[in-house]
C-alpha positions as CSV (number, residue, x, y, z in Angstrom):
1,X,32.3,-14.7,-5.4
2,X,31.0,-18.4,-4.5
3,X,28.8,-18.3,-2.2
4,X,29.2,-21.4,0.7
5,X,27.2,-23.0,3.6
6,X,28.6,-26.2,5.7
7,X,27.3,-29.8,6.4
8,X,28.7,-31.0,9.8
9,X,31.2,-28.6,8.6
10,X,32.6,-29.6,5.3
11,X,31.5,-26.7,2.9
12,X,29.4,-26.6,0.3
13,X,28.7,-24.3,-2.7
14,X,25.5,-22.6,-3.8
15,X,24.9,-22.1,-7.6
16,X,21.6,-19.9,-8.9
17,X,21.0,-16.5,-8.7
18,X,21.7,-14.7,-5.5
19,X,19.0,-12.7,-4.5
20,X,19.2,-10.0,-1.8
21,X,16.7,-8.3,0.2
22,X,14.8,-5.4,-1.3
23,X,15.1,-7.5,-4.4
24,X,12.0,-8.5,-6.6
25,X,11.3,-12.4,-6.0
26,X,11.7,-14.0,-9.3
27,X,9.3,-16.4,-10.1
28,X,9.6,-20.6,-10.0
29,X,7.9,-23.4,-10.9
30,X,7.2,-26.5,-8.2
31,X,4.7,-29.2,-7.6
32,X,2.5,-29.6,-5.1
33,X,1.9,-33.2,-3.7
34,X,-0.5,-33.7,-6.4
35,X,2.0,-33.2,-8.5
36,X,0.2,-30.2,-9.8
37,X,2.7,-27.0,-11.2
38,X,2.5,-24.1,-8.6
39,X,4.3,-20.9,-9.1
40,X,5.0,-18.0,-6.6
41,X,2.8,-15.7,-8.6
42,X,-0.3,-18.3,-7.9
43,X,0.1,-16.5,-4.3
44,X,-0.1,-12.8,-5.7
45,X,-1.2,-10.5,-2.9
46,X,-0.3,-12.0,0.0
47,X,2.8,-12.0,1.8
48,X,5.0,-15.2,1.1
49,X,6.9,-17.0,4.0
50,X,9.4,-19.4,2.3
51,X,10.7,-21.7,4.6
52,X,13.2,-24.0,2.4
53,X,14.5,-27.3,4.0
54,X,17.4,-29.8,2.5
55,X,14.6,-32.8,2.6
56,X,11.8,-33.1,5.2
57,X,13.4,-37.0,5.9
58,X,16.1,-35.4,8.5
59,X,15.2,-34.6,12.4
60,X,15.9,-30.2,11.5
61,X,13.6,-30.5,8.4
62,X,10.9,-32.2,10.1
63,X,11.1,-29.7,13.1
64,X,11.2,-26.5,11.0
65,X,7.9,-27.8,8.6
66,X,6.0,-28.6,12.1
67,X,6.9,-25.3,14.0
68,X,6.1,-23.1,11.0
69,X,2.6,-25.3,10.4
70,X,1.7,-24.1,14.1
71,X,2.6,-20.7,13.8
72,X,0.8,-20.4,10.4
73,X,-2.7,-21.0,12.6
74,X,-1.9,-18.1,14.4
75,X,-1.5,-16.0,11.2
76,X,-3.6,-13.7,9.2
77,X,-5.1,-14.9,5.7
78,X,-2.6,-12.4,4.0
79,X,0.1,-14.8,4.9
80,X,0.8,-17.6,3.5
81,X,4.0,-20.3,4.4
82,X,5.1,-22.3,1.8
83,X,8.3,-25.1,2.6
84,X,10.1,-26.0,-0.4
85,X,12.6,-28.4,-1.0
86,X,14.3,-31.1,-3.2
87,X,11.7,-34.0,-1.9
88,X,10.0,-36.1,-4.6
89,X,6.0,-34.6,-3.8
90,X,4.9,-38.6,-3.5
91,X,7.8,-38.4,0.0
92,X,6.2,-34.6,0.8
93,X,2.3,-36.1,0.8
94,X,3.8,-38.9,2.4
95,X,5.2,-36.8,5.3
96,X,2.5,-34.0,5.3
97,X,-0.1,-37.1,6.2
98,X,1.8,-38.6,9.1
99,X,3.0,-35.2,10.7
100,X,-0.3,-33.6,10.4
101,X,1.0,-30.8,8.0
102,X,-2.0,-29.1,7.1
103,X,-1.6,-25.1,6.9
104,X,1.5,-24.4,4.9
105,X,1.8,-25.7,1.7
106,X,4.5,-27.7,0.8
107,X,6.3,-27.9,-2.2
108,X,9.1,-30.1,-4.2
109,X,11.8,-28.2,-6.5
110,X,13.0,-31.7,-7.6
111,X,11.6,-31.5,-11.2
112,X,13.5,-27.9,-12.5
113,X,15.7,-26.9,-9.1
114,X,13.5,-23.6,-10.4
115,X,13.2,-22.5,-7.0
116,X,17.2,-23.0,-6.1
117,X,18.1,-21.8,-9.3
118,X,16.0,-18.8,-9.3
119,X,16.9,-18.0,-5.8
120,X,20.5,-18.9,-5.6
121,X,20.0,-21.5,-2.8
122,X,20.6,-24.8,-5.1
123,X,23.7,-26.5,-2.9
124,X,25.7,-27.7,-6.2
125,X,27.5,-30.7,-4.5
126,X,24.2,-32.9,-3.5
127,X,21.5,-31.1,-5.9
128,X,19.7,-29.8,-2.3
129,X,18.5,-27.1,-1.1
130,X,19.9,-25.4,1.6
131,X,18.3,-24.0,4.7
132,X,17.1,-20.6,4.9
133,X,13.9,-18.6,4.9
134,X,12.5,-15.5,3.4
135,X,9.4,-13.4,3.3
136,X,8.3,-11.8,0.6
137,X,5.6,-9.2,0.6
138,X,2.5,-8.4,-1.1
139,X,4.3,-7.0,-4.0
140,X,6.6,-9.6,-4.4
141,X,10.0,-7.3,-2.6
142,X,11.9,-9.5,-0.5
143,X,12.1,-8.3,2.8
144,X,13.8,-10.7,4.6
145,X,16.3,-13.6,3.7
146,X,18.3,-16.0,5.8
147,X,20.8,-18.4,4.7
148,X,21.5,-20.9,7.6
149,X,25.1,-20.7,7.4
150,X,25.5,-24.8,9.1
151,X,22.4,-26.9,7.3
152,X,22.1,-29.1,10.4
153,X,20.8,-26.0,12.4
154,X,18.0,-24.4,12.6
155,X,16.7,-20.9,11.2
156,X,16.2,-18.1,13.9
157,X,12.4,-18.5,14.1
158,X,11.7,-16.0,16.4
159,X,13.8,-13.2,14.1
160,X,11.5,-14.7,10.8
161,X,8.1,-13.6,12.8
162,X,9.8,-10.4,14.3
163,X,10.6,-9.4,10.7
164,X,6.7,-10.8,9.8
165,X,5.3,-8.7,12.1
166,X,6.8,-5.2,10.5
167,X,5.2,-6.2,7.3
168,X,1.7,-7.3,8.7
């Protein structure tokens, strides 16, 4: 079954693996804005907040990176929020430096799409991500997915840190 989200409406297809909660989160390769390979395994033991985002260059993007950097100050050191999406990681330091994004670490899928692939969130028609966030706990279950069903909205923050909350 194809799996589809919207932009302003006009739908879109999602190619990769679709994952589910209670799943085990496969692992993916994506640089950092040094350009250096990081891999969801390089967080073992903590819980993983994945907050994914089309390309931090749009108004929704830049508002979801900057509301989940302040929350992550509030947060334990077993948590970790990574944003991932399709930006080159020159754009993502670029960003990260003028917003002030300094406690989640931020990530680019643009060399592999490992991430999208892996996670079945790869949007087939613009070779974007779509919107969505998961958590993934300390044993690397997924506990929580959300697919933002319109990309120009936003995810239900407060549902993401009710669901974090259970886990913590």
């Amino acid at each position: 079954m194809e799996r589809k989200v919207t932009l302003f409406g006009n739908p879109l297809t999602l190619i990769g693996k679709e994952v589910k909660v209670g799943d085990r989160a496969p692992d993916f390769i994506a640089l950092d804005k040094e350009l250096r390979e990081i891999k969801l395994s390089d967080f073992r033991g903590k819980i993983k907040v994945i907050s994914v985002t089309p390309s931090l260059d749009t108004p929704v993007c830049d508002l979801q990176a900057k509301t989940f950097n302040e929350r992550a100050s509030k947060l334990s050191e077993d948590v970790v929020i990574i944003n991932i999406s399709m930006d080159l990681p020159f754009a993502i330091a670029r960003f990260c430096s003028t917003a002030g994004i300094d406690k989640i670490v931020v990530l680019s899928d643009h060399r592999e799409a490992s991430f999208g692939l892996n996670y079945g969130l790869l949007i087939k028609e613009l070779r974007l991500l779509c919107r969505a966030v998961l958590i993934i706990d300390k044993e690397d279950i997924i506990r929580y997915l959300e697919i933002v069903p319109e990309i120009t909205q936003h995810p239900d923050y407060e549902r993401v840190f009710q669901e974090l909350s259970k886990i913590l």
